[in-house]
C-alpha positions as CSV (number, residue, x, y, z in Angstrom):
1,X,0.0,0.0,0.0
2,X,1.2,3.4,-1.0
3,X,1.9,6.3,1.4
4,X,-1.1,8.5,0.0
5,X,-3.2,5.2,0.3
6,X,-1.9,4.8,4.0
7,X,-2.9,8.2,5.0
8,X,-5.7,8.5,3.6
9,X,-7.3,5.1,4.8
10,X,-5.6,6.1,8.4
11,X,-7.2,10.2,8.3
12,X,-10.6,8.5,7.2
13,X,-10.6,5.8,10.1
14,X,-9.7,8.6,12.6
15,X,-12.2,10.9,11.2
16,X,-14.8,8.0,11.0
17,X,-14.5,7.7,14.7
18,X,-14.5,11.1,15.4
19,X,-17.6,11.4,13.6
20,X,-19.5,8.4,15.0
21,X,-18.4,9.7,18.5
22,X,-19.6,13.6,18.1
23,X,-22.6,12.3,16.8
24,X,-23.1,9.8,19.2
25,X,-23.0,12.8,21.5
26,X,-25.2,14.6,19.4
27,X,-27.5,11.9,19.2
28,X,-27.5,11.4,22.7
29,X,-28.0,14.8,24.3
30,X,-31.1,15.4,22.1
31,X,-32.6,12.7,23.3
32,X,-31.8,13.8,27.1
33,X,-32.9,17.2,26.3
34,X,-35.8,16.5,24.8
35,X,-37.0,14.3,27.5
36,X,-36.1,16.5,30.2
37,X,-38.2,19.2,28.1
38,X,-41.2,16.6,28.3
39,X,-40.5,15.9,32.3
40,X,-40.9,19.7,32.6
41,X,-44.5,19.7,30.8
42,X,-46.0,16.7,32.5
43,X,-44.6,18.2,35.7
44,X,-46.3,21.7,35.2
45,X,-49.6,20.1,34.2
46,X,-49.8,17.8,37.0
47,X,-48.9,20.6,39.0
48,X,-51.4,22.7,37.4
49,X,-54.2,19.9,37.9
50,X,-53.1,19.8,41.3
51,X,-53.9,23.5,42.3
52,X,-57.6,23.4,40.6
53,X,-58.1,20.2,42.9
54,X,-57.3,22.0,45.8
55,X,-58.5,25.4,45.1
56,X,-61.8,24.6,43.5
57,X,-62.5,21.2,45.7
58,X,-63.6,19.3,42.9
59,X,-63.7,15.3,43.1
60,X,-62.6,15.2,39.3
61,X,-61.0,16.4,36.3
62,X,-62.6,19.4,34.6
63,X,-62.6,19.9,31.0
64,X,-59.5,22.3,30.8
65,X,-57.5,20.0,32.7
66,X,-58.0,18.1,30.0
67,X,-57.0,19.9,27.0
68,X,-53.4,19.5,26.6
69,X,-52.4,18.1,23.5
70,X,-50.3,15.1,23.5
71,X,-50.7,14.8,27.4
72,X,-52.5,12.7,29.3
73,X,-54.2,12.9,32.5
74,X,-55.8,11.0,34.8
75,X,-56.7,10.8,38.6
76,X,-56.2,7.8,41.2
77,X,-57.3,7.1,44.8
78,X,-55.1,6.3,46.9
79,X,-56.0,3.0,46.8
80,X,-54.7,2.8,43.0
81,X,-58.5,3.0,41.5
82,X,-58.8,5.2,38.8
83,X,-61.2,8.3,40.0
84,X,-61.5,10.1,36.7
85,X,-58.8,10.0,33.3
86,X,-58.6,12.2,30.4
87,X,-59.9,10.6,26.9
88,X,-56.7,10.2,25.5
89,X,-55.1,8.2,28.5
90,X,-54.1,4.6,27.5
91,X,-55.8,1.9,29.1
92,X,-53.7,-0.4,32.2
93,X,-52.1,3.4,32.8
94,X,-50.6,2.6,36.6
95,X,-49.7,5.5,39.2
96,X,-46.2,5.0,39.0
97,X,-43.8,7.5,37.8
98,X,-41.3,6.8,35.0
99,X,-41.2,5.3,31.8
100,X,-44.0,2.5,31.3
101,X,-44.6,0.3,28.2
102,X,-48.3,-0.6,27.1
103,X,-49.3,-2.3,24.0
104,X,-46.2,-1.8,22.7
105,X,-45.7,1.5,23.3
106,X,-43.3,3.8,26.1
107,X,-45.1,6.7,27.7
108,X,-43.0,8.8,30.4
109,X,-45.3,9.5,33.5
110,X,-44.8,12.1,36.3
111,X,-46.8,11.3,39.6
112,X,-48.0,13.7,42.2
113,X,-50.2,13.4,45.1
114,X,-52.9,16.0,46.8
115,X,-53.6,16.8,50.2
116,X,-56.0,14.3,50.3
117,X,-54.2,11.2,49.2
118,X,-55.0,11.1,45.6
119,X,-52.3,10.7,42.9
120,X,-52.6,13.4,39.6
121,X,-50.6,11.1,36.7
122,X,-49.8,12.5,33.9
123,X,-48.0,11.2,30.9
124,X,-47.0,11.5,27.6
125,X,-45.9,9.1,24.4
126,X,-42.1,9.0,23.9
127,X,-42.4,7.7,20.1
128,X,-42.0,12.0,18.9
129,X,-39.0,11.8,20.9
130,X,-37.7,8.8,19.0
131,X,-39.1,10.0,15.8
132,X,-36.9,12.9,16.1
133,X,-33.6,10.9,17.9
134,X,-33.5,9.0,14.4
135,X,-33.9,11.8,12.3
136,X,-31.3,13.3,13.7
137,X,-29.3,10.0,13.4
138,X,-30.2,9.6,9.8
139,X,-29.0,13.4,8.8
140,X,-25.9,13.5,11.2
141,X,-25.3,10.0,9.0
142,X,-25.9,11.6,6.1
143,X,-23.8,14.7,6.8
144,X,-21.1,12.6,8.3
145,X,-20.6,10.6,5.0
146,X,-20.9,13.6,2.7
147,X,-18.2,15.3,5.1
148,X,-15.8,12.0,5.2
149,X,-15.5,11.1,1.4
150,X,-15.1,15.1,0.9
151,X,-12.7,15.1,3.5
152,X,-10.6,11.6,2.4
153,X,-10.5,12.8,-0.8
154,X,-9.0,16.5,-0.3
155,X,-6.7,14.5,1.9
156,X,-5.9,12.0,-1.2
157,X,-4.9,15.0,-3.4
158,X,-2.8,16.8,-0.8
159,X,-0.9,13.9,-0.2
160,X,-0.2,13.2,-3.8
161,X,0.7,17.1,-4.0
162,X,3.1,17.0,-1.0
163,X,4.5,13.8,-1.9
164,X,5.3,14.9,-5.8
165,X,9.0,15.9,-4.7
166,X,9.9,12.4,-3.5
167,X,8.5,10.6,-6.8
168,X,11.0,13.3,-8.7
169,X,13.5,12.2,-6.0
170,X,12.6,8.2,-6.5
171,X,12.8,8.5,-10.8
172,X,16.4,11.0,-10.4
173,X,17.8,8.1,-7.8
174,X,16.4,5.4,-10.2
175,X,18.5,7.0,-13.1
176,X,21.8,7.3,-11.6
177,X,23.6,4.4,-12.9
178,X,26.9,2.6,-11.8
179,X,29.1,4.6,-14.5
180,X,26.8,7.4,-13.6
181,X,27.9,9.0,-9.9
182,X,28.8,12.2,-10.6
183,X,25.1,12.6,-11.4
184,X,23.2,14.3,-8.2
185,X,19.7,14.7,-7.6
186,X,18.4,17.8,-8.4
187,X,18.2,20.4,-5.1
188,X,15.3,23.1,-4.7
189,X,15.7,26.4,-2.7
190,X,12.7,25.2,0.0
191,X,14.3,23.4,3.2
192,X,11.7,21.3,4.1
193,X,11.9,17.9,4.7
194,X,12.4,17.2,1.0
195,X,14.9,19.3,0.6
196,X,17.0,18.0,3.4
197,X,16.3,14.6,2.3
198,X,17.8,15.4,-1.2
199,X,20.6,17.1,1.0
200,X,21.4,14.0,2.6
201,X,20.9,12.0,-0.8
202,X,23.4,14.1,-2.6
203,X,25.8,13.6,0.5
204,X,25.3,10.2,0.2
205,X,26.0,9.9,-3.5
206,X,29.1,12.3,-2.7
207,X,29.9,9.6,-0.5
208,X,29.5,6.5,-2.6
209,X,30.9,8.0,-5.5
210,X,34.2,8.8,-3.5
211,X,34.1,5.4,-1.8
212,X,34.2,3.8,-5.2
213,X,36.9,6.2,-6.6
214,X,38.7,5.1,-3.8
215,X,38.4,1.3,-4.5
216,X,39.3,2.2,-8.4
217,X,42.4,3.9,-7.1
218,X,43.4,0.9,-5.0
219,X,42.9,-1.5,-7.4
220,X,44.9,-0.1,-9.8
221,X,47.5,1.1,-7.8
222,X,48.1,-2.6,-6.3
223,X,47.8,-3.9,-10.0
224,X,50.6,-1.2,-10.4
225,X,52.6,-2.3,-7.5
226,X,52.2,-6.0,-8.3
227,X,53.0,-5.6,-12.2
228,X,56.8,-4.3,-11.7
229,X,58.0,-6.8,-9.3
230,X,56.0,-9.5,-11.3
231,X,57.6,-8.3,-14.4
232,X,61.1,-8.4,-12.8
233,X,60.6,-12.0,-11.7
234,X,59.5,-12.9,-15.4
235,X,62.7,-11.4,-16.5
236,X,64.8,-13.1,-14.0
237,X,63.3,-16.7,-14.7
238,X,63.9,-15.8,-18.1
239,X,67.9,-14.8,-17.8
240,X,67.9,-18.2,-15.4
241,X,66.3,-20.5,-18.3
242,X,69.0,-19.4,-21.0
243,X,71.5,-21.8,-21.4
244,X,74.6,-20.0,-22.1
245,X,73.8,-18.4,-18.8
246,X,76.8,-18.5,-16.4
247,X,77.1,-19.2,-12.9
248,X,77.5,-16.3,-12.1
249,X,74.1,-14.4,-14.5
250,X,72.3,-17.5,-12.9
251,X,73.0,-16.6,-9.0
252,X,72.7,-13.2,-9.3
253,X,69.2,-14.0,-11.2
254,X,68.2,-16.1,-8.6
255,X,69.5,-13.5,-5.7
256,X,67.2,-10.8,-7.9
257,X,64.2,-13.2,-8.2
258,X,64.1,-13.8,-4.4
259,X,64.5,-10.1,-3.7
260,X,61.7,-9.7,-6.1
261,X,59.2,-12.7,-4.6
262,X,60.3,-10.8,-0.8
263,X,59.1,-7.7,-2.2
264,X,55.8,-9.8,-3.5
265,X,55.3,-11.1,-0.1
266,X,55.4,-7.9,1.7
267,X,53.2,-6.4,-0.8
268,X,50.8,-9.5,-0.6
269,X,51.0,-9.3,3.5
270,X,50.1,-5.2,3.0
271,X,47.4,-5.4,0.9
272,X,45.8,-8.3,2.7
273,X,46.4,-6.4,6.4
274,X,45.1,-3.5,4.9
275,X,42.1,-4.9,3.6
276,X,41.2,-6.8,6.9
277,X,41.5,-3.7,8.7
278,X,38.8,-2.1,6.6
279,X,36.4,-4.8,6.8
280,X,36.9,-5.2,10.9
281,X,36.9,-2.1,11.7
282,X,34.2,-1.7,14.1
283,X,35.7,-5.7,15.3
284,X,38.2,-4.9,18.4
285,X,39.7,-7.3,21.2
286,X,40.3,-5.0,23.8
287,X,42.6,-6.5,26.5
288,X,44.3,-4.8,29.6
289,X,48.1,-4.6,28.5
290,X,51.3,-2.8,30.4
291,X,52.5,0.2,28.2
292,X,55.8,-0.6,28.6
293,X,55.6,-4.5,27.2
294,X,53.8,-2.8,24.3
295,X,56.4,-0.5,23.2
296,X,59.4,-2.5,24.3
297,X,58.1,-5.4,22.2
298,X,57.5,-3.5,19.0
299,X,61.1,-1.7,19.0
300,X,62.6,-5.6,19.8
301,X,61.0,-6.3,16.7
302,X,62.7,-4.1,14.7
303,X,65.9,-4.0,15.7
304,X,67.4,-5.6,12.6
305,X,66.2,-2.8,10.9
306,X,67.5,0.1,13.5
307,X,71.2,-1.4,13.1
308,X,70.8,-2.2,9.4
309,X,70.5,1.6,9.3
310,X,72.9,2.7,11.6
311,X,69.8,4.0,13.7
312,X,68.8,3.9,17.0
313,X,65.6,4.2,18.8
314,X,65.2,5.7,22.3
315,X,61.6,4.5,24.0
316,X,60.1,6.9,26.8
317,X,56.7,5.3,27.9
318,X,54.8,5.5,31.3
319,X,54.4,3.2,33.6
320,X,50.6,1.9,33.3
321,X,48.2,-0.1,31.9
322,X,45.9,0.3,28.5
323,X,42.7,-1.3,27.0
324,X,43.8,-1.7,23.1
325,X,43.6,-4.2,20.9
326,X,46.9,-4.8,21.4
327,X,47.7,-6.7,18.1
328,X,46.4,-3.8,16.0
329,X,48.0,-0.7,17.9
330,X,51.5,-2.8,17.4
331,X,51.1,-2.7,14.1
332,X,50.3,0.9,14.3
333,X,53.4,1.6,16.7
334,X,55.8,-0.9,14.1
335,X,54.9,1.1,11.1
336,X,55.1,4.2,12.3
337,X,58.6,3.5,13.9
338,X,59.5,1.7,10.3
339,X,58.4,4.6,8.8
340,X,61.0,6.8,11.0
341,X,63.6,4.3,10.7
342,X,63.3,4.0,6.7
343,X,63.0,7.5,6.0
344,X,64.7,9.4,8.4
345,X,68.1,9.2,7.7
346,X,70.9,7.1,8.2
347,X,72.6,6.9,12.0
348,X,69.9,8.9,13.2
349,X,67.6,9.1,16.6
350,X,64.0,7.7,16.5
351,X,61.9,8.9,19.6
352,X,58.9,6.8,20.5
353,X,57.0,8.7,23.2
354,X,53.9,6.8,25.2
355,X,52.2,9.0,27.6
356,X,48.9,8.5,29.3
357,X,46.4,11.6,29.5
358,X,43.2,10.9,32.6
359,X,40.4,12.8,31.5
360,X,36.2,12.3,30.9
361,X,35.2,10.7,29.6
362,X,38.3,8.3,29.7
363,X,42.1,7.8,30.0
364,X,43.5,8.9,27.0
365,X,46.8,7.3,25.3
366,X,49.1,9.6,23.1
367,X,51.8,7.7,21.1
368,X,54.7,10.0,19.3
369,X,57.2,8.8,16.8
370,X,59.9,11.5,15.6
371,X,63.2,11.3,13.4
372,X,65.3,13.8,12.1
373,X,64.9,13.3,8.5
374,X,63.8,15.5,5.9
375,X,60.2,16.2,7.1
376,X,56.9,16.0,5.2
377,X,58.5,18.2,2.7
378,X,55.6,20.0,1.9
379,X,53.5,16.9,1.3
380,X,49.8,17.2,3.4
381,X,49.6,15.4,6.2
382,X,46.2,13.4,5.7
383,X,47.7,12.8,2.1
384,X,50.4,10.2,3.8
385,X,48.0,8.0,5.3
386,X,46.0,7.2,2.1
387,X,46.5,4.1,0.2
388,X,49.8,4.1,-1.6
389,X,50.4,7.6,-1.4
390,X,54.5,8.4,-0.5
391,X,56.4,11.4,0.1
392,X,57.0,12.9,-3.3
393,X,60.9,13.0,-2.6
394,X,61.1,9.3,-1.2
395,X,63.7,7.3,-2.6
396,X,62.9,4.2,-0.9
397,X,61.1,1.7,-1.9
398,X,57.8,1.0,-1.0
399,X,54.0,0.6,-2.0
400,X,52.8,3.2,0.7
401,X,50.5,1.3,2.5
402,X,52.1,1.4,6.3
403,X,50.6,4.6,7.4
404,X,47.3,3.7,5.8
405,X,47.2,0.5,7.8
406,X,48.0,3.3,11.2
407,X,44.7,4.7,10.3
408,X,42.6,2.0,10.0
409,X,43.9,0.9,13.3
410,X,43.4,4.1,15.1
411,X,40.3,4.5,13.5
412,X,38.9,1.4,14.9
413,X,40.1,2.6,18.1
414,X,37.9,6.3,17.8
415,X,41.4,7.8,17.8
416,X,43.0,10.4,15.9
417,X,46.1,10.6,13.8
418,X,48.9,12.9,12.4
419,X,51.9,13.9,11.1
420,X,53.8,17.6,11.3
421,X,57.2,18.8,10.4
422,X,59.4,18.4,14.1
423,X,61.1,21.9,15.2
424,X,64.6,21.7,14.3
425,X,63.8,19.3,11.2
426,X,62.6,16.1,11.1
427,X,59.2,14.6,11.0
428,X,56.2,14.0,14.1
429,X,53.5,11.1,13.5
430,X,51.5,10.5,16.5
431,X,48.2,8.7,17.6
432,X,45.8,9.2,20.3
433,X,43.4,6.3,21.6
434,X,40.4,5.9,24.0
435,X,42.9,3.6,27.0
436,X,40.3,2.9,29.3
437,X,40.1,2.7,33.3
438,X,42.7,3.4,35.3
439,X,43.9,0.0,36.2
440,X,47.4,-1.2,37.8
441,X,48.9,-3.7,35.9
442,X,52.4,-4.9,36.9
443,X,55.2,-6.0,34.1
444,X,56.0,-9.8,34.0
């Protein structure tokens, strides 16, 4: 069911009850007032009846107590025998007051008694007052029906009018295409609900259409990255299969090839971290961990690379506990200190800095990583954590995808991340993470 159908079936059930209960009311009051408006009348002329009784001393009814059209009148002992009755009085009429039914008919009495003990009844038929309850019914019915359909169907059209924008907005989204996401739907100067929906739409294309310019750039900048160490190989394998190779053309072939399938491997082992990252994001296993394990553990890791360098790497953490997921912030820490180690400079000084920050809603941890190398060189900070993007002066090799690994990690975390040129030259990456609770946690 469509929206306009929905709301114009829901407005014409509400209104349908609405309806049925004002003119239930309707109905209902009538029919009080009018019988209270008959109560009044029997009660005057019984009173009236009453006073010539009294006044005059007469043993009956005269003649003018007996002219009242559409009232009857009639005079008991007080015994309950009938004394004297007006023409029009129906027959087995008792001295009780009320509604009574006779012969299939309701007449609504009113009783009073004289002086003397006799009992002045008068009554009157309630079928006018019935008569004119279900007229009323029938043309509050009639009304009520005339007033619904007008009503559902001005409803109908307004709906259709107001919801026109989103069937425009329903036909533009249904003609953007795959290989059509520059396209945007088309925005109106009104900032109604529409127009913020088509707001958010456009944002959401926007969105999309970067997200899959993204992925376009990835793939074809791991197809690039793949393609000239693949080549290489081929070319290697090649030289090896001649066979007026010599020893020494076929070990330096196969020294080349290796090189070449390492390089693969790390490239494969990027892309495939990378990748997981992205898809787990939201997927952490937080567990308690000392800071100083952390960082000590990570440097251990790479100091192969700090003396291949001629580097060295000077930790200053503090002494307490974190909730991480420890597996990805050491990747984090190890790429970021790789990243020092690789480009800033030989036989130079890599700070890692660990500090702990309390504060709401939670302990914050800050992790710093500084060289003195040649800086960003000009290069935007948020461009070096993309996807295969490098410093445009790097001479080292490299598919540039370390620092985007740093921020899928951190932001899994809710963190923040960033780079700066250091004072004094040099570069600054750092991270900040959510750490948790304070809680003591000693070193094994």
């Amino acid at each position: 069911m469509s929206i306009r159908a929905r709301l114009a079936a829901t407005y014409g059930i509400g209104l349908a009850a609405v309806l049925v209960l004002v003119g239930g009311v309707v109905w209902w009051q009538m029919g009080v007032a009018l019988r209270g408006s008959l109560e009044t009348t029997l009660q005057t002329r019984a009173t009236g009846i009453l006073t010539s009784l009294e006044n005059a001393g007469q043993s009956g009814l005269q003649e003018t107590d007996r002219a009242a059209p559409g009232v009857f009148a009639a005079l008991f002992s007080p015994n309950g025998s009938t004394i004297d009755q007006s023409a029009d009085t129906p027959r087995g009429i008792r001295p009780l007051a009320g509604v009574q039914s006779i012969t299939g008919h309701d007449y609504l009495v009113a009783v009073q008694a004289a002086s003397s003990g006799a009992l002045v009844v008068t009554g009157a038929d309630l079928r006018p007052v019935t008569d004119a309850q279900a007229a009323l019914a029938r043309l509050l019915a009639a009304v009520g029906a005339l007033v619904g359909v007008v009503s559902v169907a001005g409803v109908w059209i307004l709906a259709r009018r107001a919801l026109r924008p989103i069937d425009a907005l329903i036909a533009g989204a249904a003609a953007i295409g795959p290989d059509d996401l520059a396209r945007r739907l088309p925005t109106s100067a009104r900032r109604d609900e529409v127009g913020r929906l088509t707001l958010t739409l456009n944002g959401m294309l926007d969105r999309i259409a970067d997200s899959v310019e993204r992925q376009r750039l990835f793939v074809a900048m791991a197809s690039h990255e793949l393609r000239t160490p693949l080549a290489a190989l081929r070319t290697e394998l090649e030289l090896a299969d001649r066979d007026d190779a010599t020893p020494d053309e076929y070990r330096s072939a196969i020294r080349d090839a290796q090189a070449d399938a390492i390089r693969l491997g790390g490239l494969s082992t990027s892309l495939l971290e990378l990748a997981a990252s992205a898809v787990d994001v939201r997927a952490l296993a937080r567990s308690r961990v000392f800071l100083e394990d952390l960082v000590a553990g990570v440097v251990r890791g790479l100091d192969a690379l700090a003396r291949q360098n001629g580097s060295q790497i000077v930790i200053a953490a503090a002494e307490a506990s974190v909730s991480v997921d420890r597996v990805r912030i050491e990747q984090a820490l190890a790429n970021l200190v790789t990243n020092a180690l690789v480009h800033g400079g030989r036989g130079g000084t890599v700070e890692v800095h660990a500090t702990i920050a309390d504060g709401p809603p939670t302990r914050t941890l800050t992790v710093e990583v500084l060289d003195r190398g040649p800086g960003l060189n000009g290069v935007p900070a948020d461009r070096l954590f993309e996807p295969f993007r490098r410093g445009e002066r790097s001479e080292h090799p490299g598919a540039g995808l370390g620092l985007a690994t740093v921020a899928t990690a951190i932001r899994a975390h809710e963190g923040t991340y960033g780079a700066e040129d250091r004072v004094g030259g040099g570069a600054r990456f750092w991270f900040t993470v959510p750490a948790g609770a304070s809680d003591a946690v000693q070193s094994p």
